[in-house]
C-alpha positions in Angstrom: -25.1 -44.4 148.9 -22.2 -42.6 149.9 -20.5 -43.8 152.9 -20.3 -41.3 156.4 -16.9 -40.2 157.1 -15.5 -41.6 159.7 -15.1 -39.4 163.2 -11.6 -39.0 164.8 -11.3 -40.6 167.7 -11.1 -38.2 170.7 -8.7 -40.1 172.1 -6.2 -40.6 169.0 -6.8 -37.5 168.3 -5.6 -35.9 172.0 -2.4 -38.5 171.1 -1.6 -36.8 168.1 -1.6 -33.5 169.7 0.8 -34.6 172.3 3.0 -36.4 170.0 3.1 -32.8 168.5 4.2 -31.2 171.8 7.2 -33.6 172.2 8.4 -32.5 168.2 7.7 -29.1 169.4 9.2 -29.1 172.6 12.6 -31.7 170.6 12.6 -28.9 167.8 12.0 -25.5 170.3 15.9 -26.7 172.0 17.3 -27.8 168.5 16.3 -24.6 167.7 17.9 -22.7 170.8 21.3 -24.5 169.9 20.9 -22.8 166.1 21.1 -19.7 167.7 23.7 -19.9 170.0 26.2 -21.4 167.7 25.0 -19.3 164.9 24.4 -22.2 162.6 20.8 -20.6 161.1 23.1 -17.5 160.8 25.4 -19.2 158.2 23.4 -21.2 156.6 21.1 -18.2 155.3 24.3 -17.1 153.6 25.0 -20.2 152.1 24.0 -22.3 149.1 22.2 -25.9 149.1 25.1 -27.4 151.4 26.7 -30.7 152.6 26.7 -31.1 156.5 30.7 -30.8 155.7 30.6 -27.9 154.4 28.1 -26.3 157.0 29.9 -27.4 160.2 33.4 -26.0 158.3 31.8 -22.7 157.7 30.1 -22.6 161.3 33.5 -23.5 162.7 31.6 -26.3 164.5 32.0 -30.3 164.6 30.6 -32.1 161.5 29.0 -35.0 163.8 27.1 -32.6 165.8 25.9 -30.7 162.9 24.7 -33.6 161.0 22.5 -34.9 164.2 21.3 -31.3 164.5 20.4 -31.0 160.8 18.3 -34.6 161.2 16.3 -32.5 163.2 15.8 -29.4 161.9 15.3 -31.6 158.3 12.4 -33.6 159.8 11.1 -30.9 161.7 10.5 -29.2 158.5 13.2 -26.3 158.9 15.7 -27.3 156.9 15.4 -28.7 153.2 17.0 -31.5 152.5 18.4 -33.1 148.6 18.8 -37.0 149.3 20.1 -36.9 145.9 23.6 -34.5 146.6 22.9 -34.8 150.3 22.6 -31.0 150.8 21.0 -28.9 153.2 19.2 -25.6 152.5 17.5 -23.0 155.2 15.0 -21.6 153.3 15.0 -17.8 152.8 11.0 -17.7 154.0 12.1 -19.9 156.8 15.8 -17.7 157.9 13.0 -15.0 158.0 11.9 -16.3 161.9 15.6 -17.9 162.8 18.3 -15.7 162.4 19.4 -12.5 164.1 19.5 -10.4 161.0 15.5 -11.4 161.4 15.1 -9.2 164.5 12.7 -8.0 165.8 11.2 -11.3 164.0 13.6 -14.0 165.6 11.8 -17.2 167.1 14.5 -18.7 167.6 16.3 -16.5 170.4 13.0 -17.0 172.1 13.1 -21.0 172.0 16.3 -20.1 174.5 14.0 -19.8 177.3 13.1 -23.4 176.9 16.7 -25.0 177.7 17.1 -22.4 180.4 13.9 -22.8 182.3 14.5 -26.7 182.1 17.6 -26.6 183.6 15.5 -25.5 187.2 12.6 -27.7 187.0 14.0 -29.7 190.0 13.3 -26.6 191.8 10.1 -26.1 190.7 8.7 -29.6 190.8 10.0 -28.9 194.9 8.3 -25.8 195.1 4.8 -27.1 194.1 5.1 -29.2 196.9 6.8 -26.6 199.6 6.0 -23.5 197.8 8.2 -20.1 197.8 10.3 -19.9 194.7 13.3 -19.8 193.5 15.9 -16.7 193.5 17.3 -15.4 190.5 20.6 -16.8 190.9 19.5 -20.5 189.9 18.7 -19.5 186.3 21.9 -19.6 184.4 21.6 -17.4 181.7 18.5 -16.3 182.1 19.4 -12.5 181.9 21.5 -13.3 178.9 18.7 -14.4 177.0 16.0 -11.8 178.4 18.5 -9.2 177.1 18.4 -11.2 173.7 14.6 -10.9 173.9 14.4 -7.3 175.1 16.6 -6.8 172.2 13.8 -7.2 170.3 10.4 -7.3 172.1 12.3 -3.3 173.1 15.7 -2.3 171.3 14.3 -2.6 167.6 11.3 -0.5 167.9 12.4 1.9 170.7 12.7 4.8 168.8 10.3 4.0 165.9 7.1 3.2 168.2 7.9 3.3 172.1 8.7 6.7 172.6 6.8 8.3 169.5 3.9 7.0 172.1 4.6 9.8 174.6 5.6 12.7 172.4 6.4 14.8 175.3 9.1 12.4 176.7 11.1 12.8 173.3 10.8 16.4 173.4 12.4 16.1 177.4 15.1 13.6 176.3 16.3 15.9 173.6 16.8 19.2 175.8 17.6 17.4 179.1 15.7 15.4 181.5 16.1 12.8 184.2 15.6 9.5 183.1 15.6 6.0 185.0 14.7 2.3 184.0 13.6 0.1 187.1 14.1 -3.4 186.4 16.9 -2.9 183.8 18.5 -5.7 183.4 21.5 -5.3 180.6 20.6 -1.8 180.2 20.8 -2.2 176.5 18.1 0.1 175.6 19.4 2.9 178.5 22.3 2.5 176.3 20.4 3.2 173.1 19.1 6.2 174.5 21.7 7.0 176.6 23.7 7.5 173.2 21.3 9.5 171.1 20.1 12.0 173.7 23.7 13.5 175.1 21.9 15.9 176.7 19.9 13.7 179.7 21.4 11.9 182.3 19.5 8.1 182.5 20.1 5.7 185.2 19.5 2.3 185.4 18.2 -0.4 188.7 18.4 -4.0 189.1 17.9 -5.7 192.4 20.9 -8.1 190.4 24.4 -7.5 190.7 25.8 -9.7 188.5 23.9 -7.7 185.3 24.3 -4.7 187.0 28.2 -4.8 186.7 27.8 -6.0 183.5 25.8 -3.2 182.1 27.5 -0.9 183.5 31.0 -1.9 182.0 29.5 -2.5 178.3 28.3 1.3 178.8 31.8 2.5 179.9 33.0 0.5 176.9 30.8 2.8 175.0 31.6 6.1 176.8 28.1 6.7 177.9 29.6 9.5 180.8 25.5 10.3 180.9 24.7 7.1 182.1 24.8 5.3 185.3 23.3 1.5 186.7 23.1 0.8 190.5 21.9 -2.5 192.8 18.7 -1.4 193.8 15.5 -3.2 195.0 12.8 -0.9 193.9 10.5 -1.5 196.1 12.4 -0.3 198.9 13.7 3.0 197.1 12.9 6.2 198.1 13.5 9.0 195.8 11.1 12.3 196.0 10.2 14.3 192.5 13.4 13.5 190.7 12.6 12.4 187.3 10.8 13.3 184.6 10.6 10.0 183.0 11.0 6.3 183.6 10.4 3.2 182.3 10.0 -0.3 183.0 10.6 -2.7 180.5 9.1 -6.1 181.2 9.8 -5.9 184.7 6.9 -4.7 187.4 5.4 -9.1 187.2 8.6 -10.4 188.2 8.9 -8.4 191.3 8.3 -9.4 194.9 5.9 -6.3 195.6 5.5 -4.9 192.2 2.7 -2.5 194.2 5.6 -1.0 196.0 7.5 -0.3 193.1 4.7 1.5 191.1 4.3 3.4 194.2 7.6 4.6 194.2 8.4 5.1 190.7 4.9 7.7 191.0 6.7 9.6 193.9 9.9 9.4 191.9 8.6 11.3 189.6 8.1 14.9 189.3 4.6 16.6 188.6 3.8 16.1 184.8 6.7 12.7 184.5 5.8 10.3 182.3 5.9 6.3 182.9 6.6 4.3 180.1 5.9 0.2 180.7 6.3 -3.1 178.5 4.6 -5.9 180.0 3.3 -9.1 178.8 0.1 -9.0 176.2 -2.5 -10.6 177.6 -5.7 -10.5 179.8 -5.8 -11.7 184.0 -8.2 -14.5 183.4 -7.6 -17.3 182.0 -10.8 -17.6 179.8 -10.0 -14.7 178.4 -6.3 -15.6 176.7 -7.9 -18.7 175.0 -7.7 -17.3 171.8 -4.3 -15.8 172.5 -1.2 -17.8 170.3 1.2 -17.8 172.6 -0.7 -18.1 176.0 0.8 -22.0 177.2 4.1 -20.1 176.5 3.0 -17.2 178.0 2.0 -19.2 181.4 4.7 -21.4 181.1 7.6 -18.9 181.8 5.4 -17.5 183.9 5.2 -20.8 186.6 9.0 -21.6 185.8 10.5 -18.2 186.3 8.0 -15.0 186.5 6.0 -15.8 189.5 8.4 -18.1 191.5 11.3 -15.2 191.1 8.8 -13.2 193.0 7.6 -16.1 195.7 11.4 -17.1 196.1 11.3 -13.4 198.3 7.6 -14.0 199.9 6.2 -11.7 197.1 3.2 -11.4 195.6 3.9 -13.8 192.4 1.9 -12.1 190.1 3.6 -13.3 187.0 3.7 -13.1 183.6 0.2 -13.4 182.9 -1.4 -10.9 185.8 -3.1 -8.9 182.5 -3.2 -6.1 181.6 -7.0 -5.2 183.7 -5.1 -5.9 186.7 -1.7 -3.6 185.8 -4.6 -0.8 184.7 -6.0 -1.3 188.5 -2.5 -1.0 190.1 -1.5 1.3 188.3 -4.5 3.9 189.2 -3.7 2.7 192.3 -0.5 3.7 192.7 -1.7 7.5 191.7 -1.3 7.9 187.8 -3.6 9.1 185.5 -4.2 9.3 181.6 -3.2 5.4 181.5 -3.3 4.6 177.8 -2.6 1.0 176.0 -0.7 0.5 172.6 0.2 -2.6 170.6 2.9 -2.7 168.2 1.5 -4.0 164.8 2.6 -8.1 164.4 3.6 -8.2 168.0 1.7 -10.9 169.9 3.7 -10.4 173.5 3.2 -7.0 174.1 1.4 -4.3 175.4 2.8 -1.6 175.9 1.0 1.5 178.6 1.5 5.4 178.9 1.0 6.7 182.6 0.9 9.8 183.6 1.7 11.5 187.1 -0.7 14.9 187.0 0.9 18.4 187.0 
């Protein structure tokens, strides 16, 4: 007779999984420190390696890097010779860790995990009060959405964002009015602010701290056709001005993202064009059950998205309010000839084309 397998245990097996999640969630801040001190950086350029020699051609301390490669070694991201006592990153593995990996680089995402623990305080005070939490308690937080918009943005802005709206190419070339609301860094204004001399872009952030930052990296760069300002978009009034804009990740976090749409459709002139990055994703929960990255997804959403928003008595949409719902409010707020586009082997975004009517 042959004998019957044995079933897993339901409950061992629920164990196991959450063993996993504190690996996952140990290796997603080893990770984040990688980055920031560039160590997956130089060891993609280097040979099989002693933690010696890594940490002298990081420029970092050898204690620290050793600890840090126990990690990434039993975490199965770095190789490891017990024989010679080297270390080797993995060219397959460098593809998802390093910044010459963009738009492909996991590991400036696993940032958000170190920053959005540093507030959970905050939160844990806020489930029981409710409201939010401003902006200001997030250190670094716009540093590492610009490192994200960098790539969920910057590395495919001119290869698949704009080609979307052919028209808006054609304007930016002879001479339009552009703005970005929610701009954070303003590092894609400054792409395009650089390759189409001939338009004047402008940039909004209800933040003054990135505003004055993004605008002294584009004086830096001589952008004289490009301009930020500390606005809150919701309560701006411009009348037919532009004849694009574009909101890059940005209309979840806001307090009364209905407002804004509104205003950004009477911002523009008859004809403008609305070009918007938001979250992939659908507004029920059911639905995103088959979706990779959906406990991430929800995750940032709780910790920074949706209490951003509450922290100024907003709606809270968050991160994962789907893209049925932006459809609805964006109909709402007027525009037309709303079309939807995925980038191919991008699982965060969605990216719409609205359309104010002539």
């Amino acid at each position: 007779m042959v004998p019957q397998m044995m079933e897993a245990n339901p409950a061992e097996m629920f164990a196991g999984k959450m063993m996993d999640m504190l690996n996952g969630a140990a290796l997603a801040m080893m990770t984040s420190i990688g980055h920031r001190t560039g160590l997956f950086d130089t060891m993609s350029m280097m040979h099989p390696a002693t933690s010696v020699e890594i940490a002298e051609t990081a420029g970092l301390n050898e204690r620290y890097v050793r600890e840090w490669l126990g990690a990434m070694t039993t975490g199965g991201i770095v190789m490891y010779d017990p024989e010679v006592r080297t270390y080797m990153l993995p060219p397959e593995h460098a593809a998802f860790l390093t910044r010459a990996a963009a738009p492909n680089n996991i590991a400036a995402s696993s940032q958000f995990v170190s920053v959005l623990g540093a507030v959970e305080d905050g939160i844990v005070d806020c489930f029981h009060k409710g409201g939010g939490l401003p902006y200001e308690a997030y250190t670094r937080f716009h540093a590492v959405m610009a490192d994200e918009s960098a790539q969920s943005v910057g590395c495919k802005l001119f290869d698949f964002i704009l080609p979307l709206a052919p028209d808006v190419m054609q304007k930016l070339e002879t001479g339009a009015r552009a703005a970005d609301f929610g701009c954070g860094m303003g590092r894609s204004l400054r792409k395009m602010a650089g390759a189409y001399l001939m338009s004047d872009f402008v940039g909004f952030d209800i933040s003054k701290e990135v505003i004055n930052t993004a605008q002294r990296e584009a004086n830096m760069e001589g952008l004289m056709n490009l301009r930020f300002q500390q606005r809150d978009v919701a309560a701006m009034e411009m009348d037919e001005e532009l004849d694009v804009a574009f909101a890059f990740d940005s209309i979840h976090d806001q307090a009364h993202p209905d407002r804004m749409l509104t205003n950004i459709y009477r911002a523009l002139k008859p004809g403008g064009v609305f070009l918007i990055q938001e979250i992939q994703g659908h507004t029920h929960v059911h639905d995103n059950l088959e979706h990779p990255m959906a406990p991430f997804v929800y995750t940032v959403s709780c910790m920074h998205c949706m209490s951003v928003s509450l922290s100024q008595g907003g709606m809270g949409l968050g991160a994962a309010w789907g893209e049925e719902l932006a459809e609805s409010m964006l109909l709402a707020a007027g525009f037309k000839d709303i079309t939807k586009h995925r980038a191919e082997g991008d699982l965060m975004s969605t990216f719409f084309v609205a359309r104010k009517p002539k």
